[in-house]
C-alpha positions in Angstrom: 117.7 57.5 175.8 120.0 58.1 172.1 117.8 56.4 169.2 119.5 54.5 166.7 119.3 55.5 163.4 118.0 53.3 161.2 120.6 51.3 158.4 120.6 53.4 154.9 118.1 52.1 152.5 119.4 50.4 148.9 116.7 52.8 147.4 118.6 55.8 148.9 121.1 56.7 145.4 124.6 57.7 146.4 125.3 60.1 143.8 123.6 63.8 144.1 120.9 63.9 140.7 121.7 67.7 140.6 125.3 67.8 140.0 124.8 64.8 137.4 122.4 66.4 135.3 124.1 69.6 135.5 127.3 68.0 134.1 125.3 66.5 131.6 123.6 69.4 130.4 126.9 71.3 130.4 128.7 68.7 128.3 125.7 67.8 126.0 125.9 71.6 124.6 129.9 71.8 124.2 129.8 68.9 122.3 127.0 70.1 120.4 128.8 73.8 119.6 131.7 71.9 119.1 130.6 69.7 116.6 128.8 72.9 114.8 131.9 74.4 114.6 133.7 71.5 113.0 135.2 71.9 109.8 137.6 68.7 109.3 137.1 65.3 109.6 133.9 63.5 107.4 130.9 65.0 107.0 129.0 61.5 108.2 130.8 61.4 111.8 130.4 65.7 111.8 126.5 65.2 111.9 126.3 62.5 113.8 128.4 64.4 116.7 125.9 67.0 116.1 122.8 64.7 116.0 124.4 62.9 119.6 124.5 66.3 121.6 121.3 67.5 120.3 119.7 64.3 121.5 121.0 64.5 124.6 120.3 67.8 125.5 116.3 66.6 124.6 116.4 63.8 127.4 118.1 65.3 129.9 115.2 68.2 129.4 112.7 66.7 131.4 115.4 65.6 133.9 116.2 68.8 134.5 112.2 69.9 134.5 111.6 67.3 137.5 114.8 68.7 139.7 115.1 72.9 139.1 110.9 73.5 138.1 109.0 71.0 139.7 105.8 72.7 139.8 105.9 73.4 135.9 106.3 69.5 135.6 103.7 69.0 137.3 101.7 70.9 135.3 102.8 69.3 132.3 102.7 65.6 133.3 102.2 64.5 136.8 103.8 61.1 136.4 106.7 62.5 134.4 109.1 61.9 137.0 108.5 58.5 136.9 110.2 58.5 133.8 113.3 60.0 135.1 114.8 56.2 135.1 114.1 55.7 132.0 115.6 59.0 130.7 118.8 58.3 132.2 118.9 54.7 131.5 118.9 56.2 127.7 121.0 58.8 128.3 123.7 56.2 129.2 123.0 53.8 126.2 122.8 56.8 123.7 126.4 58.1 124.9 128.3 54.5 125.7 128.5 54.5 121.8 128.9 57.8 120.7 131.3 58.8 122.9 133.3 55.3 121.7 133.1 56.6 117.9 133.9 60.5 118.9 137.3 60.0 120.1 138.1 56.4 118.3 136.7 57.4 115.0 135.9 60.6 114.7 135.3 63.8 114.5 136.7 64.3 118.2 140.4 62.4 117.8 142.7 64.5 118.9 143.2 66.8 122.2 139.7 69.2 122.1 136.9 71.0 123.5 134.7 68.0 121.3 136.8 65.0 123.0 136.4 66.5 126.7 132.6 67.6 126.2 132.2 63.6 124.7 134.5 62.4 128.0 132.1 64.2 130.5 128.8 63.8 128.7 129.4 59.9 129.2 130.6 59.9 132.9 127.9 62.5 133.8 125.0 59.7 132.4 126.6 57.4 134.4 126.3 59.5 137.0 122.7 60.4 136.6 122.1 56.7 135.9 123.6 56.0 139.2 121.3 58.5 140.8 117.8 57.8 139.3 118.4 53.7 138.7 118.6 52.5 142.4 119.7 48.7 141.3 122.5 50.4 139.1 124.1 52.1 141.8 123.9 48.5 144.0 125.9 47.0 141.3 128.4 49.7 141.2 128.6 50.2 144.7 129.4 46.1 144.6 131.9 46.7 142.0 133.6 49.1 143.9 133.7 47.0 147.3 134.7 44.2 145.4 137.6 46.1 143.8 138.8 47.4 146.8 139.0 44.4 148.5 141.1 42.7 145.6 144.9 42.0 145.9 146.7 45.4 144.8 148.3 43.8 141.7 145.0 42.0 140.4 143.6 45.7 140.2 146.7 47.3 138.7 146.6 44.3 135.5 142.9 45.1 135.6 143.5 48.9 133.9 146.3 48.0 132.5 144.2 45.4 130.5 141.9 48.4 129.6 144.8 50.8 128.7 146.3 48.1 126.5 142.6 47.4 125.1 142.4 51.2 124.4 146.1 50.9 122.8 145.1 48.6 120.2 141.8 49.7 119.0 143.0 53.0 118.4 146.3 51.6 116.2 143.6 49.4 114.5 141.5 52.4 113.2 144.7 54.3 112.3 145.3 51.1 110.1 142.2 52.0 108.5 142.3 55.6 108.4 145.3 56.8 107.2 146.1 54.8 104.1 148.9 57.7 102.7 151.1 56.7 106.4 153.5 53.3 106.3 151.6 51.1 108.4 155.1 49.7 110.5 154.5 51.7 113.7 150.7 51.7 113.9 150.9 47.5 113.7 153.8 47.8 116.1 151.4 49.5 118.6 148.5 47.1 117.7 151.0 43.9 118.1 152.0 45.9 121.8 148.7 46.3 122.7 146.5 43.4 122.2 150.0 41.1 123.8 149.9 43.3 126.9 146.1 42.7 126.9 146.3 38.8 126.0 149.3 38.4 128.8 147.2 40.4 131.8 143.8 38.7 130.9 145.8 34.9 131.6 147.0 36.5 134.4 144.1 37.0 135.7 141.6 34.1 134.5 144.4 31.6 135.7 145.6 30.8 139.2 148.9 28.7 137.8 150.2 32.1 136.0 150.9 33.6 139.7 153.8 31.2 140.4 156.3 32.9 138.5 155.0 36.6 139.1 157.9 38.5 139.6 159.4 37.4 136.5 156.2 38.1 134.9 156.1 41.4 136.1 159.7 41.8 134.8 158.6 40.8 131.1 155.5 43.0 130.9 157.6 46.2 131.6 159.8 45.0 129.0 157.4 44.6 126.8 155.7 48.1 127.1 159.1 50.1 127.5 159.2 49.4 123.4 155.6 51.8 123.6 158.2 54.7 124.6 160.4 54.3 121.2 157.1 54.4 118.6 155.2 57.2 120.7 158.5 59.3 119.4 157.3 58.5 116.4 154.8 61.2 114.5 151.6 59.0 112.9 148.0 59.3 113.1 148.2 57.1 116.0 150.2 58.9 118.4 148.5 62.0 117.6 145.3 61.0 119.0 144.0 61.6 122.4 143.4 57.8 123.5 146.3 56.8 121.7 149.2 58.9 123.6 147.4 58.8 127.2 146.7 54.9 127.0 150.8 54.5 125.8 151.5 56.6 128.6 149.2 54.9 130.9 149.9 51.4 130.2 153.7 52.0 130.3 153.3 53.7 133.8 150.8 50.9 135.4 153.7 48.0 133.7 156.3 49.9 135.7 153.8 49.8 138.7 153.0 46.5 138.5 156.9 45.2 138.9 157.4 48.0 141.5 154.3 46.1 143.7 156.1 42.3 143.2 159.8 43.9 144.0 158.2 45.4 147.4 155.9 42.2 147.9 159.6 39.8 147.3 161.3 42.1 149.6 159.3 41.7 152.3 157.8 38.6 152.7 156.1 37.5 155.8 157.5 34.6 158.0 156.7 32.6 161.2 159.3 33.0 164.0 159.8 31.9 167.5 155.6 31.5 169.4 154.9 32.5 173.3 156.7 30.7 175.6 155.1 28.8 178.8 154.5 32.3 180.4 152.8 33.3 177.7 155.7 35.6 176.6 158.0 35.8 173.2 158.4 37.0 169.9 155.4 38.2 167.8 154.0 35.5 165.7 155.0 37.0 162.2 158.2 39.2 161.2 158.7 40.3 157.7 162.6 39.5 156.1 163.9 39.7 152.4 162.4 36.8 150.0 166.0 35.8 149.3 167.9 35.7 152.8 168.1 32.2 154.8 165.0 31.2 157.2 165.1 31.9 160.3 166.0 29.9 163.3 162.6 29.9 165.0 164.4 28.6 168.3 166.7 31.5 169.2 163.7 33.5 170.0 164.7 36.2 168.2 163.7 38.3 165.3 166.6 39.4 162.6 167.3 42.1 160.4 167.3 42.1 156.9 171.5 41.8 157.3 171.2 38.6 159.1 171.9 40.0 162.6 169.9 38.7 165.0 168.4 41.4 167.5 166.0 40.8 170.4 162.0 41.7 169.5 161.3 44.7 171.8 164.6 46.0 170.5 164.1 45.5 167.0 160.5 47.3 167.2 161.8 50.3 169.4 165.0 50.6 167.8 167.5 50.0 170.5 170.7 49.0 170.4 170.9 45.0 170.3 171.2 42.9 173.1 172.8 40.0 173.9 171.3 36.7 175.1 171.3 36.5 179.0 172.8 33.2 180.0 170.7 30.8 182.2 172.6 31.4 185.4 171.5 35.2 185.4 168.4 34.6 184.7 167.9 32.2 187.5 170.2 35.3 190.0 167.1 37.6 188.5 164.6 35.7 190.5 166.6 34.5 193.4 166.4 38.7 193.6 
């Protein structure tokens, strides 16, 4: 008799702790040698890029310790893996920040070993924090279901309303930075960005902005094809990592986003004729073009986007159509 295996336990993480701290360890030291090796930017942000990978490389020590020499950790501390939640509960709260003021601030702006090593070092202590803090990976394994089951465009708005967050804040600190550029283009992308962020957060907090949402999508790809005219433009802001991939970004998901409500107009689901007496007749939903008449749910039939009518088992195998079969033949049929 085949025994059922029992449901996966919540405390079971879903993310291997290995190939976490790994990544973490990896990207803790090539931030660190790349913020040794840094000659430019302020000296202030230079040590503290140092100071964050040094840190890190300390916690995730005894991560490490626990996984790949377990008996030496034992011999050390005996409870020291209870810690390991701790440690990467830290890990993810020392590089949420840092890696924010690496690649907004500084020293890691622009495309470098420094803002790929800051990148990974974040993602892999959310990784380890998924691993070792069981009710963290619950939430995020919600999160995920949740955003999955959401309506395609409401998830597309969603990272666009990140990309346009990214979009600003980085022409805001240009603003700041670079006093010896005209300021024009970088407000320009500030003005672009926090719009596209203040027009997809409505969207989304408010039912009544659906209504209209094809000509909303319309506007929004209007509004971010002026992104493609100022990231032509060389500044301080355009030169930075976050700023060119969240222009590019943002402009691609607007052109998605009216892409999704074109298909979702052109095909728009609509009732046709139900089962006769017998039980027989047309399916109960046919899909037609938002803008061509209703159908006549009487005839029976389904139609083509052309307004031809066709019969159902036709239009699904692709037949030639058929005619309507007057009553008198019918009624030969099943004299036969």
């Amino acid at each position: 008799m085949p025994t059922m295996e029992p449901p996966p336990s919540e405390d079971v993480p879903s993310v291997e702790p290995i190939s976490a701290t790994v990544a973490l360890m990896l990207a803790s030291a090539f931030e660190l040698l790349a913020a040794s090796l840094r000659t430019t930017g302020g000296d202030g942000l230079v040590n503290y890029a140092v100071v964050v990978g040094a840190v890190s490389l300390m916690l995730v020590a005894p991560v490490a310790l626990v996984l790949f020499a377990e008996p030496l950790a034992q011999a050390i501390s005996p409870r020291l893996h209870e810690g390991l939640p701790h440690l990467s509960l830290m890990l993810l709260v020392w590089w949420m920040p840092a890696t924010f003021v690496m690649t907004f601030v500084g020293p890691f702006q622009g495309l470098c070993n420094g803002w790929f090593s800051s990148v990974a070092g974040v993602m892999g202590a959310f990784q380890l924090c998924r691993a070792h803090v069981p009710p963290f990976d619950h939430a995020v394994t919600q999160l995920q279901a949740l955003a999955r089951g959401a309506p395609k465009e409401r998830t597309i708005l969603s990272y666009l309303a990140l990309t346009s967050t990214a979009v600003w804040i980085t022409a805001a600190v240009a603003l700041g930075q670079a006093s010896w550029e005209h300021p024009a283009v970088k407000a320009w992308a500030l003005i672009v960005g926090l719009v596209s962020f203040i027009m997809c957060s409505v969207y989304l907090l408010f039912e009544e902005a659906t209504t209209h949402r094809l000509a909303f999508a319309l506007s929004l790809a209007l509004w971010w094809a002026q992104a493609i005219a100022f990231s032509f433009v060389p500044t301080s802001f355009i030169s930075t990592m976050n700023g060119f991939a969240a222009t590019w970004a943002s402009v691609c998901l607007a052109v998605y986003f009216l892409r999704s409500n074109e298909a979702t107009r052109a095909l728009a689901p609509v009732p046709v004729a139900p089962p006769d007496e017998d039980g027989f007749g047309a399916p109960t939903t046919m899909y037609q073009a938002a803008d061509e008449p209703p159908v006549d749910p009487s005839d029976g039939f389904s139609r083509n986007f052309d307004g031809t009518g066709v019969g159902t088992s036709s239009w699904i195998s692709g037949a030639p159509p058929q005619p309507k079969m007057p009553a008198k033949h019918l009624d030969a049929q099943d004299d036969l």
